[in-house]
C-alpha positions as a Markdown table, in Angstrom:
| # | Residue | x | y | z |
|---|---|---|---|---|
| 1 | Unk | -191.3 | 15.9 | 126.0 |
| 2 | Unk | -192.1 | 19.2 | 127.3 |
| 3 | Unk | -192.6 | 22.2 | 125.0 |
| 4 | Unk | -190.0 | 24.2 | 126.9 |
| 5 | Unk | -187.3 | 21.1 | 126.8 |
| 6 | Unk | -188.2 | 20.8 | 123.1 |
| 7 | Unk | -187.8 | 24.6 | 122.9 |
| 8 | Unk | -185.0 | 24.7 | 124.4 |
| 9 | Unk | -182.8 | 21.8 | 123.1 |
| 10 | Unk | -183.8 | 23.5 | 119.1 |
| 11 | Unk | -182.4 | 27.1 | 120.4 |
| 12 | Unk | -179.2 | 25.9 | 121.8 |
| 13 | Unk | -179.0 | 23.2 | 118.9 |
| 14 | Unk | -179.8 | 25.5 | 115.9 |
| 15 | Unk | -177.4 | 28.3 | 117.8 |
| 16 | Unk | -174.7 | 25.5 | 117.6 |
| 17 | Unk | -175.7 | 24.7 | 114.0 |
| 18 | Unk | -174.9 | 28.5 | 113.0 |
| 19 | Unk | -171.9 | 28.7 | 115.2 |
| 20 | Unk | -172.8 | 31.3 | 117.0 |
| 21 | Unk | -172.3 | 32.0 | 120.7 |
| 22 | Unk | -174.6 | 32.8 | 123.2 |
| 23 | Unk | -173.6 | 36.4 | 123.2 |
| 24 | Unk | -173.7 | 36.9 | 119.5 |
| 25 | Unk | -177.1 | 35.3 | 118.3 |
| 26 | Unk | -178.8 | 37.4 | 121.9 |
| 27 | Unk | -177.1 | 40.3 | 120.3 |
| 28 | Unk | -178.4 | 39.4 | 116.2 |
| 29 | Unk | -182.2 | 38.7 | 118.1 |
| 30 | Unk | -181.9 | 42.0 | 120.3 |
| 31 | Unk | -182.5 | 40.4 | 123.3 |
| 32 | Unk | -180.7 | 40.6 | 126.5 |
| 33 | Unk | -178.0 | 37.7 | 127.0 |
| 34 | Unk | -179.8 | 36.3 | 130.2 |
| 35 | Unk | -183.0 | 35.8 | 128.6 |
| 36 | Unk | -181.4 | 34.1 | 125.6 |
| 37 | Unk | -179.6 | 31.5 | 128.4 |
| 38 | Unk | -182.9 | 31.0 | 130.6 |
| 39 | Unk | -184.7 | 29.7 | 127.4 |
| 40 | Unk | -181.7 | 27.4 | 126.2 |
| 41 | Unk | -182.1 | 25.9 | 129.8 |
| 42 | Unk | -185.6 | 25.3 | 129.6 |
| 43 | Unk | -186.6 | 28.2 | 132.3 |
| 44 | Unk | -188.3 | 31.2 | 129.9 |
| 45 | Unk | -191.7 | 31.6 | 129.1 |
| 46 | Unk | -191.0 | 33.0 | 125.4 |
| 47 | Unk | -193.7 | 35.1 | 123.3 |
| 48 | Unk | -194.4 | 34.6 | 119.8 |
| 49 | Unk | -192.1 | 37.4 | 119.0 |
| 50 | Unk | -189.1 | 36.6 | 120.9 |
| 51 | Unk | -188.9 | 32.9 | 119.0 |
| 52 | Unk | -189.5 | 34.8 | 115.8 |
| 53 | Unk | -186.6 | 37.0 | 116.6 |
| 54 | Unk | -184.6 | 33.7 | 117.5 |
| 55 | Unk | -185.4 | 32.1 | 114.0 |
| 56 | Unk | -184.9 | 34.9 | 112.1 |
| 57 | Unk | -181.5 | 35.3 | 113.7 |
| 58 | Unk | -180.9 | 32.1 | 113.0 |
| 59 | Unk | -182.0 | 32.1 | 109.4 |
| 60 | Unk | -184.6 | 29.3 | 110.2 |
| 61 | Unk | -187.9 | 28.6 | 109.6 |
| 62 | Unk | -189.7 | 28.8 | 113.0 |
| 63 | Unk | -191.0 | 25.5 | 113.2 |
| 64 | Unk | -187.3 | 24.4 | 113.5 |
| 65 | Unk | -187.7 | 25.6 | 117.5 |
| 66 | Unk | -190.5 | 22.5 | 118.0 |
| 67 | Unk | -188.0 | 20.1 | 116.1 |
| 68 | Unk | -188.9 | 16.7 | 117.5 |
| 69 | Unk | -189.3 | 12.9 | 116.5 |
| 70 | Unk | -193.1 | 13.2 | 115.6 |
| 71 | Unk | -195.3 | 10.0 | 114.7 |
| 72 | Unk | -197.0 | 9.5 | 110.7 |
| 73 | Unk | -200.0 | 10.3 | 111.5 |
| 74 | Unk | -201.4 | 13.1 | 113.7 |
| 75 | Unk | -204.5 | 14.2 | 115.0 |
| 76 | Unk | -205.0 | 17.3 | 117.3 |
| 77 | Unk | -208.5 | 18.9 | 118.0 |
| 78 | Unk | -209.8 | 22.1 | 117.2 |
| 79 | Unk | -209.0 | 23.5 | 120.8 |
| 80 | Unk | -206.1 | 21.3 | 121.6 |
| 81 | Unk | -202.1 | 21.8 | 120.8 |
| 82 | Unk | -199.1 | 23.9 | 122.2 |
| 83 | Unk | -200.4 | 27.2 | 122.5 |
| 84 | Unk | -198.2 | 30.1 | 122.2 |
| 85 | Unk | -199.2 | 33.9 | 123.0 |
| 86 | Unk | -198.2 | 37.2 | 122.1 |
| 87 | Unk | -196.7 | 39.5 | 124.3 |
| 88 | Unk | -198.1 | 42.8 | 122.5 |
| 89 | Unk | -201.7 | 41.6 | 121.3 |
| 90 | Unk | -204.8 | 39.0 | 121.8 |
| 91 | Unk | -203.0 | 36.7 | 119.4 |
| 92 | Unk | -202.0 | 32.8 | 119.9 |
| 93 | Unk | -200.6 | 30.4 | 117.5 |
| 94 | Unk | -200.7 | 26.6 | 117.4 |
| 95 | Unk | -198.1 | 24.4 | 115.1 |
| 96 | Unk | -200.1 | 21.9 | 113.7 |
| 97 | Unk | -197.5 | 20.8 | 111.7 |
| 98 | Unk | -193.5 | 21.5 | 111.0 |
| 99 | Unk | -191.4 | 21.3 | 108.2 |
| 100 | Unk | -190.1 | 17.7 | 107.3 |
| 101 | Unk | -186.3 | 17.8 | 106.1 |
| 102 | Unk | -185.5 | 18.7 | 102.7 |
| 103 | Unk | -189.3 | 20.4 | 103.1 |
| 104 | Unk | -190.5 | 23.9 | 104.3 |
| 105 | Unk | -193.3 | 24.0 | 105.2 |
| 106 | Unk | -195.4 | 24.7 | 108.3 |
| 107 | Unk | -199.5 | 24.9 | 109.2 |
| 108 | Unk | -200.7 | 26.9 | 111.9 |
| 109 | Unk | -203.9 | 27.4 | 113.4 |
| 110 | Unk | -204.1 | 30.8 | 115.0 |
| 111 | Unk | -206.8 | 32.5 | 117.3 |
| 112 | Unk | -207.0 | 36.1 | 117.4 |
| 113 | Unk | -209.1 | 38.5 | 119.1 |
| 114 | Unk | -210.0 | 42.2 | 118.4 |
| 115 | Unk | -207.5 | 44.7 | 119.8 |
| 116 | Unk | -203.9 | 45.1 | 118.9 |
| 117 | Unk | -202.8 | 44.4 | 115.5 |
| 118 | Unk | -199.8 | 41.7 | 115.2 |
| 119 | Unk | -197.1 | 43.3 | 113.7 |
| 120 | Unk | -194.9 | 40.5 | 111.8 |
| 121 | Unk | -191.2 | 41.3 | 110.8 |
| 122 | Unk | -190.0 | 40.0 | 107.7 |
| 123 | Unk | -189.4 | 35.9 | 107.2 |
| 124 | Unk | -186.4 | 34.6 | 105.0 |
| 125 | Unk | -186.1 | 35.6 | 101.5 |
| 126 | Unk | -188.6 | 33.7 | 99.4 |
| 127 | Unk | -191.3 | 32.9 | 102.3 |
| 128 | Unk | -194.8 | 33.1 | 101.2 |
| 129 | Unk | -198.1 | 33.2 | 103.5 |
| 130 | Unk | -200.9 | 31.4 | 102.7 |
| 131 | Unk | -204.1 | 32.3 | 105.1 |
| 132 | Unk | -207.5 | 30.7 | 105.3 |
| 133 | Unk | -209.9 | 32.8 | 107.6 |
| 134 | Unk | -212.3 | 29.5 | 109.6 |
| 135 | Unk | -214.6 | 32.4 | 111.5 |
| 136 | Unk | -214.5 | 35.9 | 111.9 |
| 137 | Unk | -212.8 | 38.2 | 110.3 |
| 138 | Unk | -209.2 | 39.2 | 109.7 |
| 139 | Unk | -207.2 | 41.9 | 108.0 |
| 140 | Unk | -203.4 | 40.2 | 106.7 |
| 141 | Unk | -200.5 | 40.9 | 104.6 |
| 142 | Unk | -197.9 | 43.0 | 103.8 |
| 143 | Unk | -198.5 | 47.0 | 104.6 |
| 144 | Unk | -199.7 | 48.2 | 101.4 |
| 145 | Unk | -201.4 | 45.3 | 100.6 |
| 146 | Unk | -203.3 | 44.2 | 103.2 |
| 147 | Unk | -206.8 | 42.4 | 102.5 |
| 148 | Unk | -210.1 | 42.2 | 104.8 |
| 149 | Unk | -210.9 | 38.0 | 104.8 |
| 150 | Unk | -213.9 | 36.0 | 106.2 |
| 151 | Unk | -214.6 | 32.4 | 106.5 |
| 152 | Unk | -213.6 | 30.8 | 103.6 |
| 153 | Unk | -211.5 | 33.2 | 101.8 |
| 154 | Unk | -208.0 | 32.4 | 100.8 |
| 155 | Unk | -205.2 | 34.7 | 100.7 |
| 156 | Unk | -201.2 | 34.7 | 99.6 |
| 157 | Unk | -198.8 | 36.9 | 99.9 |
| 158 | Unk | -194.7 | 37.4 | 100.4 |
| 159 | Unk | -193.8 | 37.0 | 104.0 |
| 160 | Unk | -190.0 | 37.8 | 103.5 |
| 161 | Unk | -191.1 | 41.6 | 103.9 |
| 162 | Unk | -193.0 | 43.0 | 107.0 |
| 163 | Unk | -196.5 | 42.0 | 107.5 |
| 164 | Unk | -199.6 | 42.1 | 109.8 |
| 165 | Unk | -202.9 | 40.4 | 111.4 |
| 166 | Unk | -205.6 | 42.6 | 112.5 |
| 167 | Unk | -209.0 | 40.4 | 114.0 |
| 168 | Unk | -211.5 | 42.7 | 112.6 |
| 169 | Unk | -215.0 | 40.5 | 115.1 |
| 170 | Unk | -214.6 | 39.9 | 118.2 |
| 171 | Unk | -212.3 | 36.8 | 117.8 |
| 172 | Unk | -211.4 | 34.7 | 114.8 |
| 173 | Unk | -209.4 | 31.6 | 113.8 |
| 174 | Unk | -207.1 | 31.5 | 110.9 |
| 175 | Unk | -205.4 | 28.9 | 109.1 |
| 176 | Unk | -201.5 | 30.1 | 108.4 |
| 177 | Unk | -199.5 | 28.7 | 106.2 |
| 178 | Unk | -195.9 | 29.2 | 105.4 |
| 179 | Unk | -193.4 | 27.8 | 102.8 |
| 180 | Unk | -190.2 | 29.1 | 101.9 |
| 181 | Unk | -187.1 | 27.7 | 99.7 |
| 182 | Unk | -185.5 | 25.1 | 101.0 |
């Protein structure tokens, strides 16, 4: 299925789910009304930040927008999967893996390059970060605690507060991954 189907099909079943309207979950994202309809039909070309808003509206991990019948086992290469861009910086994420029920959990693989820092806003209560730096270098975490990472080094931190990701080479791949309560 297509990624904007899939995408689309989560939105308007997720907006259901919280029994909201159309009007009132564009209004809780900030987004304009219109934009909120073209993606539940399948004709938007969201960012990164507009499905965050849409999840955090929604109270939802954001892996719940590529909810899909997906098989066991799973294998996608290192420059292969959905990608998804930012609007505002040299940033793109691929899901490698979403939650399961009664699980939250999700693994992304993300490719940054220097420039704009990513500006995160806060997740749900109780979501933690955990980020793996492959190459380059990257600057994550909350504001005031921030932390320069290379290849290799491991870093967690709370997610339900605002946070950042700054490439600090000329391009670098991160490992990103999120859990939260269930």
């Amino acid at each position: 299925m297509e990624p904007k189907v899939v995408i689309a099909n989560a939105i308007k079943r997720e907006r259901e789910r919280a029994g909201l309207s159309l009007s009132a979950l564009a209004t809780k994202a900030d987004l304009a009304k219109s934009t909120l309809s073209q993606l539940e039909t399948g004709n938007g070309n969201p960012s990164i930040e507009t499905l965050w808003a849409i999840a955090t509206a929604l109270s939802i991990p954001f892996s719940f927008l590529f909810e899909h019948a997906v098989p066991q086992h799973q294998l996608i290469r290192a420059n292969a999967g959905e990608t998804i861009s930012s609007s505002v910086a040299d940033f793109s994420a691929v899901l490698l893996d979403k939650t399961p029920i009664g699980r939250m959990r999700d693994i992304y693989r993300i490719h940054a390059k220097k420039g704009e820092i990513r500006h995160a806003a806060a997740h749900p209560n109780g979501t933690m970060e955990h980020a793996i730096v492959s190459s380059g270098q990257m600057r994550v975490g909350p504001s005031q605690m921030t932390e320069k990472l290379g290849p290799g080094d491991y870093y967690r931190y709370p997610s339900d507060i605002a946070h950042s990701y700054e490439c600090l080479s000329d391009d670098a791949t991160l490992i990103l991954i999120m859990d939260s309560i269930a």
